[in-house]
PATIBA-869680 format. One line per 8 residues: for each residue y, x, z negated of N, C-alpha, C. Coordinates in Angstrom, 2 decimals. Layout:
Y,X,Z,Y,X,Z,Y,X,Z | ...
This chain:
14.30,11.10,-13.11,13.26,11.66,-12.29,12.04,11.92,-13.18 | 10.89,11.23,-12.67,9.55,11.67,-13.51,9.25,13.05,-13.08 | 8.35,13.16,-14.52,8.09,15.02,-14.67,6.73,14.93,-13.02 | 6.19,14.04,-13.44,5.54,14.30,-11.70,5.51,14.72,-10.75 | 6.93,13.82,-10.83,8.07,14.05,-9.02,8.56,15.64,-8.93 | 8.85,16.00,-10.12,9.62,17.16,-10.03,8.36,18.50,-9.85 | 6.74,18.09,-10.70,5.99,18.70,-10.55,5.67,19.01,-9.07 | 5.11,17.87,-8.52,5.31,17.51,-6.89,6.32,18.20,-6.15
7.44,18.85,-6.36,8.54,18.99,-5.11,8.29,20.38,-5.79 | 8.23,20.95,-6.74,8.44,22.20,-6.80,6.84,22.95,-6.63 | 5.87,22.17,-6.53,4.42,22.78,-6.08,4.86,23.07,-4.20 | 5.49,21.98,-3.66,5.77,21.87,-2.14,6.80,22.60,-1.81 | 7.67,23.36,-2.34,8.41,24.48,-2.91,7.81,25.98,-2.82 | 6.97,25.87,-3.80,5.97,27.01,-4.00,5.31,27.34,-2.28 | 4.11,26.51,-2.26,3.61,26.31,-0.54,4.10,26.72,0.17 | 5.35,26.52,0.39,6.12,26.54,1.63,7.36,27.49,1.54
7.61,28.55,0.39,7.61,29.54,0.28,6.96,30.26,0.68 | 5.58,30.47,-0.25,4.24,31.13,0.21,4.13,31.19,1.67 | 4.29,29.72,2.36,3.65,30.21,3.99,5.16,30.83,4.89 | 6.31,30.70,4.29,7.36,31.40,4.91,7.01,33.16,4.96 | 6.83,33.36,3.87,6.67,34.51,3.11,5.98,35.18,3.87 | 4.86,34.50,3.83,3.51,35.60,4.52,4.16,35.36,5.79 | 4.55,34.62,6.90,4.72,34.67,8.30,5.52,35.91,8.11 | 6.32,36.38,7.29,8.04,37.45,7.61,7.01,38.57,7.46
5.77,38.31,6.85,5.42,40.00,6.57,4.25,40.37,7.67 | 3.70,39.01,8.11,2.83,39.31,9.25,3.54,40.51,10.43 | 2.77,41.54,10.87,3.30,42.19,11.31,2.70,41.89,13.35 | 3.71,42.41,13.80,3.65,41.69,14.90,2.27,42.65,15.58 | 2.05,42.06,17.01,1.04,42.58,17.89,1.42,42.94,19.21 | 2.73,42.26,19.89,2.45,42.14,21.15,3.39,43.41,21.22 | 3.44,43.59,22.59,3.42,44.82,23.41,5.57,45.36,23.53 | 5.68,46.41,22.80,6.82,46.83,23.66,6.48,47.72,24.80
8.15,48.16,25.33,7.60,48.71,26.28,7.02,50.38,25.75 | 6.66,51.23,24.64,6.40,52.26,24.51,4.86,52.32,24.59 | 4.88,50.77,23.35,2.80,50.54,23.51,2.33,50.36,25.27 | 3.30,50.01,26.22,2.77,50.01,27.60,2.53,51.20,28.17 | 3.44,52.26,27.92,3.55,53.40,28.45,2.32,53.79,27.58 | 1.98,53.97,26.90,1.38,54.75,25.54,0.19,54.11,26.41 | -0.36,53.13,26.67,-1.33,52.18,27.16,-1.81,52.92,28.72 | -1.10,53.44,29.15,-1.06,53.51,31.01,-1.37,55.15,30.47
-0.67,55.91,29.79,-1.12,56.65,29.32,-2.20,57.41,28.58 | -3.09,56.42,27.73,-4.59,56.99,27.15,-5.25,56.06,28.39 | -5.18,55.21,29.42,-6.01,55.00,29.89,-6.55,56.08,30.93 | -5.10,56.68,31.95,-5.01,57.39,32.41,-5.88,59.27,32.02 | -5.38,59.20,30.21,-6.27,60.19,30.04,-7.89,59.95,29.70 | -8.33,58.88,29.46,-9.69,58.88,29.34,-10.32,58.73,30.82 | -9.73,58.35,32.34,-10.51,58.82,33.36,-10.29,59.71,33.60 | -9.07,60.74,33.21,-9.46,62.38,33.69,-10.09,62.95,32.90
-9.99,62.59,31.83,-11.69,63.37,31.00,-13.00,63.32,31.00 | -12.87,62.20,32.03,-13.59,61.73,32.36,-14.82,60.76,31.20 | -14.04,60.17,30.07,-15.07,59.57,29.02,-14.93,58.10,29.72 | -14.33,57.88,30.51,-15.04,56.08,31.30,-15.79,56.38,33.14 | -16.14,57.43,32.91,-16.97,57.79,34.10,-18.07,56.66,34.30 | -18.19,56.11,35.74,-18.76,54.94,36.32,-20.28,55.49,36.15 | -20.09,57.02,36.58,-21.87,57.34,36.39,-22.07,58.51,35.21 | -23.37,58.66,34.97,-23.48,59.97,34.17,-23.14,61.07,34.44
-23.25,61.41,35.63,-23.20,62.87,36.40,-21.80,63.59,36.38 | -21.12,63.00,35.81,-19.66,63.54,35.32,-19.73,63.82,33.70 | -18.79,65.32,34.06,-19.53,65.74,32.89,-17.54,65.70,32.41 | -17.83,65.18,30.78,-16.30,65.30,30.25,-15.97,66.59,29.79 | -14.69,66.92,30.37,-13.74,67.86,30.19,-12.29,67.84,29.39 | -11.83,68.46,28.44,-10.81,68.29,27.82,-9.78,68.36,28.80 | -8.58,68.05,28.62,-7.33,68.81,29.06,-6.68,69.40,28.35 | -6.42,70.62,29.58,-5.40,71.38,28.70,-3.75,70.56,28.71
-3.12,71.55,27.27,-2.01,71.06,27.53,-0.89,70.48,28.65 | -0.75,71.35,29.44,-0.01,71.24,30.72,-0.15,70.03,31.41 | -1.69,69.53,31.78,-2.28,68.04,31.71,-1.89,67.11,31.09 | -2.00,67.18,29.77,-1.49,66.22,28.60,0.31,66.10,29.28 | 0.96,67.51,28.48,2.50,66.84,28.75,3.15,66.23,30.74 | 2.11,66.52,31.49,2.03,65.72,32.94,1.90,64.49,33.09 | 1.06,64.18,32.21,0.58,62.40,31.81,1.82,61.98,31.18 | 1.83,62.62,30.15,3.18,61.97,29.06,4.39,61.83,30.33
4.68,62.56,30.96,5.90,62.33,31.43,5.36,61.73,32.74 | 4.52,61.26,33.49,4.24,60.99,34.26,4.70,59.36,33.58 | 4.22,59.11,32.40,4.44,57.53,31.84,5.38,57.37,31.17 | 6.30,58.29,31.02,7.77,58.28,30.03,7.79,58.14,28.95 | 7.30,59.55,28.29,6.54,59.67,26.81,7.20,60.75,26.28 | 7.07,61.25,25.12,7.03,62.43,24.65,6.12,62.54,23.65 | 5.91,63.99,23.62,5.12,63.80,22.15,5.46,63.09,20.80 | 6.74,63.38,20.34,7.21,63.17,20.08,7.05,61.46,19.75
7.35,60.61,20.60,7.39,59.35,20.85,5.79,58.68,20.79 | 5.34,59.64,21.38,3.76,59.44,21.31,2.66,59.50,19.59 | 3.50,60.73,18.77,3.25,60.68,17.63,3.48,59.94,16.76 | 4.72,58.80,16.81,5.16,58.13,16.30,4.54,56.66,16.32 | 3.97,56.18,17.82,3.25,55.20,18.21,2.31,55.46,17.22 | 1.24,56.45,17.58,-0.17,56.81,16.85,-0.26,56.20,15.07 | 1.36,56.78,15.12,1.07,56.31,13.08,1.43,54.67,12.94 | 2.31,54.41,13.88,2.44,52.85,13.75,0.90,52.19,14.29
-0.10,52.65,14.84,-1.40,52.06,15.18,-1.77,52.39,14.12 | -2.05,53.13,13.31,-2.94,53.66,12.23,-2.18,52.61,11.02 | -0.96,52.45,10.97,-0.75,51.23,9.72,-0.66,49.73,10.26 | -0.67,49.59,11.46,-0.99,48.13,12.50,-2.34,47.90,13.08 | -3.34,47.64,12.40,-5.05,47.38,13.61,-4.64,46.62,14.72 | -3.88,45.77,14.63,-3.81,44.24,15.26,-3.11,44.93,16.71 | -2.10,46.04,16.04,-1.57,46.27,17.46,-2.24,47.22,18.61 | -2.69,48.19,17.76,-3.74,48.74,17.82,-4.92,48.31,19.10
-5.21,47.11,18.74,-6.00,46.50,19.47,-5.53,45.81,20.53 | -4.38,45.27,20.18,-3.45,45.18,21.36,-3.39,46.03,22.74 | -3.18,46.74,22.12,-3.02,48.20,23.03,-4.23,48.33,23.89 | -5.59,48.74,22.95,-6.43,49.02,23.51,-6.94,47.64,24.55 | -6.90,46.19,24.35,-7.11,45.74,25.10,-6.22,45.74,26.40 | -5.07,46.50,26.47,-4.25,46.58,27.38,-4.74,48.17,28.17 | -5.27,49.08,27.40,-6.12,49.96,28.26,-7.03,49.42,28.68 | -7.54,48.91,28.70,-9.49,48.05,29.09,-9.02,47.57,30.66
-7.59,46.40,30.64,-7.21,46.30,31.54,-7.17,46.86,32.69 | -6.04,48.23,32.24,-5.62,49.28,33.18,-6.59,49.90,33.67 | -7.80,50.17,32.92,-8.97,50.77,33.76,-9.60,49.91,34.61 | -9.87,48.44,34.35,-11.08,48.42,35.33,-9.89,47.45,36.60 | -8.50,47.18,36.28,-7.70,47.64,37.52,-8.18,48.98,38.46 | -7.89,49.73,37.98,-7.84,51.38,38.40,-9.62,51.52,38.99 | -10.18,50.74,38.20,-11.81,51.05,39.04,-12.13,50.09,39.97 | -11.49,48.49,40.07,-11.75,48.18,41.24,-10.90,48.41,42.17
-9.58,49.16,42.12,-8.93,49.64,43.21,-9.84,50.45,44.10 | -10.70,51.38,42.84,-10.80,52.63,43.73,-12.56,52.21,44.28 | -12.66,51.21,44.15,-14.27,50.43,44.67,-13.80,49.89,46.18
């Protein structure tokens, strides 16, 4: 075997390691079912706070707790479960964004229903 050949198969070796490699560590994006709930859930709380209000004249209001854990269980959450999502978004953008394009959804569902 020429030193070539062997240069050749073990560069195509290397490569194709490398692109195995990076695919196992790519971290995923798409949706379980907690990022859905979690999803139906901040969408749900940003129209009662009203921060995706259709007009100005709504003025945003926090919720109190009691609100918050109503939502959570209204979407089959806990805090708990909910805190845990939050840190997996904060070390995932990709899913992150996932998500949020899956709130974007749920709202302007929810606003042409109510049109």
């Amino acid at each position: 075997m020429k030193f070539s050949d062997t240069l050749r198969k073990s560069l195509f070796c290397l490569v194709l390691g490398c692109a195995l490699l990076g695919c196992s560590e790519k971290k995923s994006s798409s949706l379980d079912k907690d990022d859905i709930h979690f999803a139906g859930f901040y969408s749900d709380y940003l129209q009662e706070s009203g921060v995706v209000a259709a007009h100005e004249a709504v003025a945003l209001s926090s919720l109190d707790p009691s609100e918050i854990n109503a939502l959570l269980a209204r979407h089959g959450l806990t805090r708990d479960r909910m805190n845990r999502k939050i840190a997996a978004y904060k070390r995932n953008p990709e899913l992150w964004r996932s998500v949020l394009l899956r709130v974007r959804v749920n709202i302007l569902k929810k606003s042409d229903a109510g049109q």
